[in-house]
C-alpha positions in Angstrom: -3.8 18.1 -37.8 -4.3 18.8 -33.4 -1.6 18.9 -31.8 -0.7 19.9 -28.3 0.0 23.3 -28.1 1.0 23.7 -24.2 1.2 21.5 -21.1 0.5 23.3 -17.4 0.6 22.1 -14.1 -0.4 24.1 -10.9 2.4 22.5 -8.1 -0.5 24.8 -5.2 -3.9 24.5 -5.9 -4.5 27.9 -7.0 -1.4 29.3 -6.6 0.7 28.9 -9.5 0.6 27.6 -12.9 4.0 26.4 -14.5 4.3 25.3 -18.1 5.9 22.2 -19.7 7.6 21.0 -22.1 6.7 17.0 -21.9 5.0 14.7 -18.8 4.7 11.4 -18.2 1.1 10.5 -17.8 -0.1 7.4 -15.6 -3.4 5.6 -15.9 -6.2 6.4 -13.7 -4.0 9.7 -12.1 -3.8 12.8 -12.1 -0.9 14.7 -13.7 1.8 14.4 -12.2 3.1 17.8 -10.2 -0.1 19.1 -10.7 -2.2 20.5 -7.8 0.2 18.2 -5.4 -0.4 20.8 -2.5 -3.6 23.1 -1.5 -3.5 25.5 1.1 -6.0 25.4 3.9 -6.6 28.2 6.0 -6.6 28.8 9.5 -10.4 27.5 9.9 -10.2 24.6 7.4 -11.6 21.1 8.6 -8.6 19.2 6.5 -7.9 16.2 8.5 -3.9 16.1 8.5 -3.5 12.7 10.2 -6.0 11.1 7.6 -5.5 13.3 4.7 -7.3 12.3 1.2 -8.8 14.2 -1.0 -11.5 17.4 -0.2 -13.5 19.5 -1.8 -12.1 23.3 -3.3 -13.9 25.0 -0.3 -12.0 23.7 2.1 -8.6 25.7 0.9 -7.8 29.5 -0.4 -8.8 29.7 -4.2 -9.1 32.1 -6.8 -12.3 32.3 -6.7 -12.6 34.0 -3.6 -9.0 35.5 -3.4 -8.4 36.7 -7.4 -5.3 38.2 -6.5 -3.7 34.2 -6.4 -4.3 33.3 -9.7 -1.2 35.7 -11.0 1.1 33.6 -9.0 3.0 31.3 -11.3 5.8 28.7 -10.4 8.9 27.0 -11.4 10.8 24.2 -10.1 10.9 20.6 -9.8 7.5 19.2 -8.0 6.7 15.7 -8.1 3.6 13.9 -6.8 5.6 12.0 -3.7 8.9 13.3 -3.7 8.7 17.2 -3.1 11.6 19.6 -4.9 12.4 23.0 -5.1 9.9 25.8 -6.6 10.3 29.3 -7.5 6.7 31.4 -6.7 6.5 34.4 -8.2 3.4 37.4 -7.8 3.8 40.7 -9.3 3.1 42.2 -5.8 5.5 39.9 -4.0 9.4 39.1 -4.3 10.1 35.7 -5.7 10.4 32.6 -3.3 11.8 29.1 -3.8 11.5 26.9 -1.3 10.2 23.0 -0.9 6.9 22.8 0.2 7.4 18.9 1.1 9.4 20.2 3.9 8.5 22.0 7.1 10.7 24.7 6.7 9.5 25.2 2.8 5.9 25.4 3.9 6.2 27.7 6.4 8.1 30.3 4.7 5.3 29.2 1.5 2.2 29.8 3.7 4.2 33.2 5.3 4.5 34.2 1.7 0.7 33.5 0.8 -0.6 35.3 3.9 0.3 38.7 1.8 -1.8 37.9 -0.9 -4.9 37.6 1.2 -7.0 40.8 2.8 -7.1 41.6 6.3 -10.5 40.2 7.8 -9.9 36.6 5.8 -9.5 33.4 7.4 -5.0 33.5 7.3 -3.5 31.0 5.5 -2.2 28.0 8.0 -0.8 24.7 6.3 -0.4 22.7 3.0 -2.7 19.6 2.9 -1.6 16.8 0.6 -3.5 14.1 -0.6 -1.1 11.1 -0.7 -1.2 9.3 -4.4 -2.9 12.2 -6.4 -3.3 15.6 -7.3 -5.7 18.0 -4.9 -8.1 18.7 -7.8 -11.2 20.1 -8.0 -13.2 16.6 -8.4 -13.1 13.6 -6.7 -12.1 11.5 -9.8 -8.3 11.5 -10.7 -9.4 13.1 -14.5 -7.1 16.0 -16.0 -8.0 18.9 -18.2 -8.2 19.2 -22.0 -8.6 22.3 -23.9 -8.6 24.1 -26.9 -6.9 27.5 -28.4 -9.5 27.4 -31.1 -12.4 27.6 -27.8 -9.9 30.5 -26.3 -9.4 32.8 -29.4 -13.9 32.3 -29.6 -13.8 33.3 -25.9 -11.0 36.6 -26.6 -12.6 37.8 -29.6 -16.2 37.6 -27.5 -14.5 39.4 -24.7 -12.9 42.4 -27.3 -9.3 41.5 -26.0 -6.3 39.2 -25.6 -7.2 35.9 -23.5 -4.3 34.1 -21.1 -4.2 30.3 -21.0 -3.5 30.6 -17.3 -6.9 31.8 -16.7 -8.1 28.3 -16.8 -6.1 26.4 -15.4 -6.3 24.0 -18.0 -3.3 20.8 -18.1 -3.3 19.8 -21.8 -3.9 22.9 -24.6 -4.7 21.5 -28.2 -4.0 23.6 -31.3 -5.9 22.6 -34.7 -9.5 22.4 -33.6 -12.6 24.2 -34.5 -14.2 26.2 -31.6 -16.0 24.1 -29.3 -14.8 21.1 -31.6 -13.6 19.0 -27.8 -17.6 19.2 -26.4 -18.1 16.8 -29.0 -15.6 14.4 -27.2 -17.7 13.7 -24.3 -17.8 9.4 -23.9 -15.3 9.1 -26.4 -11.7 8.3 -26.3 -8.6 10.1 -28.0 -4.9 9.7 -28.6 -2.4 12.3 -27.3 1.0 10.9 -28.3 1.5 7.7 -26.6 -1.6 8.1 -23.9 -5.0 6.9 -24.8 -7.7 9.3 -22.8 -11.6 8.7 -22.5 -13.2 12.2 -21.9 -15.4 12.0 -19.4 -17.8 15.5 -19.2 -17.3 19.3 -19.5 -15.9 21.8 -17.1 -17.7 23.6 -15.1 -16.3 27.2 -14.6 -15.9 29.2 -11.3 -15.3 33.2 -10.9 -11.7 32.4 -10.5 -11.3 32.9 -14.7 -13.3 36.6 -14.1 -9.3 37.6 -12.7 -6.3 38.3 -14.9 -3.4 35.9 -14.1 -1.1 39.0 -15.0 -2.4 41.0 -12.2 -4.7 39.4 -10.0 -7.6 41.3 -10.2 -11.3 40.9 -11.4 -11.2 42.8 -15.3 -14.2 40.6 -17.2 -17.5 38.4 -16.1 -16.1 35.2 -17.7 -19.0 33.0 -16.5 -21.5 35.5 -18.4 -19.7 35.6 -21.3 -19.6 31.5 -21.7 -22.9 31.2 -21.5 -23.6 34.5 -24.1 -21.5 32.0 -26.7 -23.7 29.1 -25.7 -21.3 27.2 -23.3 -23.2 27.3 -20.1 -20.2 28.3 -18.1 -18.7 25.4 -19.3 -15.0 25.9 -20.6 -12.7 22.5 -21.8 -13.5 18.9 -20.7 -12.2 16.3 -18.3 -10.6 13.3 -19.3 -9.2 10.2 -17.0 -6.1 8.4 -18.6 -6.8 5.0 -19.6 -3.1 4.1 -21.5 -0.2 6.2 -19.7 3.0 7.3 -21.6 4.8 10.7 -22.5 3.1 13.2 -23.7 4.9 16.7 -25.2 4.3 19.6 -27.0 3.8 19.3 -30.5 2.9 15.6 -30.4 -0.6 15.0 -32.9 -4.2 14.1 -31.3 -5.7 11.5 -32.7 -9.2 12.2 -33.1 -12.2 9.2 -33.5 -13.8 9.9 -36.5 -17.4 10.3 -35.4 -16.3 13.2 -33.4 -14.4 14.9 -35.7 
């Protein structure tokens, strides 16, 4: 029977994944904790006194700076009300610090400015869309994928595959490979949320870096489309039922799309 194998959240957008043992899922949001900050650089048009939601170019990503995506995170981040969080890069001591506060971002956006080559735009400030997470679409959809798509896309690649390298919120154990592209329109039950899954994701070179080291070691977009995925890689759903959601707690599949 699916069940849910792992829940992540990413506090920065693209700095720092952070697993989960349970979250409390709201209709028509994003996770909560997840992607509550992004951090624009120093020639960013983010609009601070009218901030909303912008698009992944307008901030430092992984897909342009691979060594972010082997910073992971720890702490206590909520959508409104900040908290401390421990960073951590393999290059970099740790720091914990609340990036709700102006103190906490500035020593956050000193930190970050190490992980980014001379010659790039420097990092400057945390933009924060109120109400929602800073994701990589418009909508307020979260991520669903599957270890049973992973252990396809490791054997393909010849070697062990991270989670982390996707970004991914909600991991599902149980499936066959590929089995959650057959979701697309439909709805499913993750414990007590009901989710309609709205289209697949679209990959970026960010997953071409290791999230243990920060550097470029595969061509992951190549290799989803040599396994017939079209750099696709997981699919979005939006919540329509919130609730709590944990690890361990059984999918409920419709049957036509089983």
């Amino acid at each position: 029977m699916p069940r849910i194998s792992a829940i992540h959240r990413h506090p920065v957008k693209a700095l720092g994944s952070e697993a989960l043992a349970r979250v409390a899922l709201e209709a028509g949001r994003t996770l909560p904790g997840d992607r509550v900050w992004a951090l624009a650089h120093e020639k960013s048009r983010f609009d601070f006194d009218a901030p909303a939601w912008a698009r992944c170019s307008t901030f430092l990503r992984g897909a342009t700076f691979p060594s972010l995506m082997a910073v992971t995170a720890e702490g206590e981040a909520v959508l409104e009300g900040g908290g401390e969080i421990t960073f951590r890069h393999p290059d970099l001591p740790p720091l914990t610090v609340d990036p709700a506060t102006p103190e906490g971002e500035a020593a956050f956006v000193a930190w970050a400015d190490a992980l980014i080559p001379a010659g790039a735009p420097r990092p400057a400030r945390l933009a924060h869309a109120p109400g929602r997470g800073m994701t990589d679409q418009p909508a307020q959809w979260l991520s669903v994928l599957s270890d049973a798509s992973l252990a396809a896309v490791a054997e393909a690649a010849g070697r062990p595959m991270d989670r982390r390298r996707f970004r991914g919120n909600l991991w599902i154990e149980g499936l066959a490979p590929w089995e959650e592209t057959s979701w697309i329109g439909r709805e499913i039950r993750l414990g007590a949320c009901l989710l309609r899954v709205t289209e697949p994701i679209g990959r970026c070179s960010a997953t071409h870096a290791d999230p243990e080291t920060g550097k470029r070691d595969l061509d992951m977009l190549a290799l989803l489309t040599g396994l017939g995925q079209a750099e696709n890689f997981g699919v979005f759903a939006e919540v329509i039922e919130g609730g709590d959601v944990a690890q361990g707690d059984l999918v409920t599949i419709p049957e036509a799309a089983a």
